[in-house]
N, C-alpha and C positions, 0 to 999 in steps of 0.2 A: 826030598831031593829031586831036581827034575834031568831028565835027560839032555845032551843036546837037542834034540830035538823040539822038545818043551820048551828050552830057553831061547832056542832058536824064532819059535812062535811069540815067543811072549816079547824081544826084541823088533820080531817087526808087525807090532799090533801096533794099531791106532785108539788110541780112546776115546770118545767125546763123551762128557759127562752135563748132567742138568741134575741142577741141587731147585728143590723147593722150599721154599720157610718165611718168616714173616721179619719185620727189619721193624726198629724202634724209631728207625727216621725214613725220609722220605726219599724217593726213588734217586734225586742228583745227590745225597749224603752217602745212599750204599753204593754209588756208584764209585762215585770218591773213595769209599774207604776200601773196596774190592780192590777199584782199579790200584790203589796205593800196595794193596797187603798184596795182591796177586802180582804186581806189574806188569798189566795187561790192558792195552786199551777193553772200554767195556762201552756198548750202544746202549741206550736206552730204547726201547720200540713203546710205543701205545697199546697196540693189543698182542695177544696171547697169542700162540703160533706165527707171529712177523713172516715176512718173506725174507728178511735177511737172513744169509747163510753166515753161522761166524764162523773163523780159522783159530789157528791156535795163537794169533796173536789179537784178535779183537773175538771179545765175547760180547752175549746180547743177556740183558737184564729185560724181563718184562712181565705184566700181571698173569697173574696164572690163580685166577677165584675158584679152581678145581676144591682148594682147599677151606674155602672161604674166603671172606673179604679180606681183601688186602695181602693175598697172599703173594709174593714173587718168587718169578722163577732167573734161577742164572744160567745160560744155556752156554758151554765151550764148544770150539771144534776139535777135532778130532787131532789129539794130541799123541806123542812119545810116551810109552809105557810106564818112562822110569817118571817122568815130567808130572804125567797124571796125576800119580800118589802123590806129589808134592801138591799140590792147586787141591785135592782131596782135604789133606791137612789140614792147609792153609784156612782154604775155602771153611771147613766146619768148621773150626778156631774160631774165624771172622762172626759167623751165626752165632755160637754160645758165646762170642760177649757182645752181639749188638744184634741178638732178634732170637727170633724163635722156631720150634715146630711144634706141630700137632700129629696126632695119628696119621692127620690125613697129607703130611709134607712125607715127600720122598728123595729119593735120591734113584736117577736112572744112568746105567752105565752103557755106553753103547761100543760095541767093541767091533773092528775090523781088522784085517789084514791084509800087508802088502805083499802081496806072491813074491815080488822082483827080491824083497829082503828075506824072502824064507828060503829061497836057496835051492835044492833040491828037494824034491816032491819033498811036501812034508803030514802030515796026515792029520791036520788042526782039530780032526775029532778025540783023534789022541787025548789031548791033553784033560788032565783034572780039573776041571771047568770051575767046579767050587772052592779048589786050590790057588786057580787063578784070581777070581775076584776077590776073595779074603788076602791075597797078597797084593 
């Protein structure tokens, strides 16, 4: 169970997530099917770490051979809490039925917070960190 406080935090976190894994078709098919099953505009970039920043309504697909050839990464901005977990779902669903991962695909969560939305001091080390990310 969490506090107010806790939920207070966890309402006004930001997410950005970046999923790695490999896709059975090529870059303009997973872009299609993301942007379709996400409903989200998605960019294509040419290489790994691009300079475009994405928002929560265009995300950036591009090679990422950390994992080996051919590997892609899908990179979001920094999204609503409850939104996240949805495009999380989604997002995997999408992978296990049109691509794959290896040991070395990951998933990295990036989490911030908006002070204006937490309200009165709130003490963000508080919370159960590993609570958080499994929920």
């Amino acid at each position: 169970m969490y506090t107010n406080e806790q939920l207070n935090a966890i309402y006004a976190s930001k997410i950005g997530l970046e999923f790695e894994f490999f896709a059975n078709e090529g870059m303009d098919e997973v872009k299609r099917g993301l942007s379709q099953t996400l409903n989200k505009q998605i960019k294509i970039e040419e290489k790994a770490h691009s300079e475009f920043v994405p928002t929560d309504q265009i995300f950036k697909l591009e090679p990422d051979n950390s994992g080996g050839s051919g590997m892609i990464e899908l990179v979001t901005g920094p999204m609503p809490f409850v939104e996240s977990k949805l495009i999380i779902a989604k997002t995997l669903k999408w992978i296990r039925e049109n691509g794959s991962t290896n040991d070395r695909c990951s998933i990295h969560i990036n989490v911030a917070f908006d002070g204006k939305k937490l309200g009165t001091p709130t003490n963000v080390s508080s919370l159960d960190i590993g609570k958080f990310v499994l929920n």
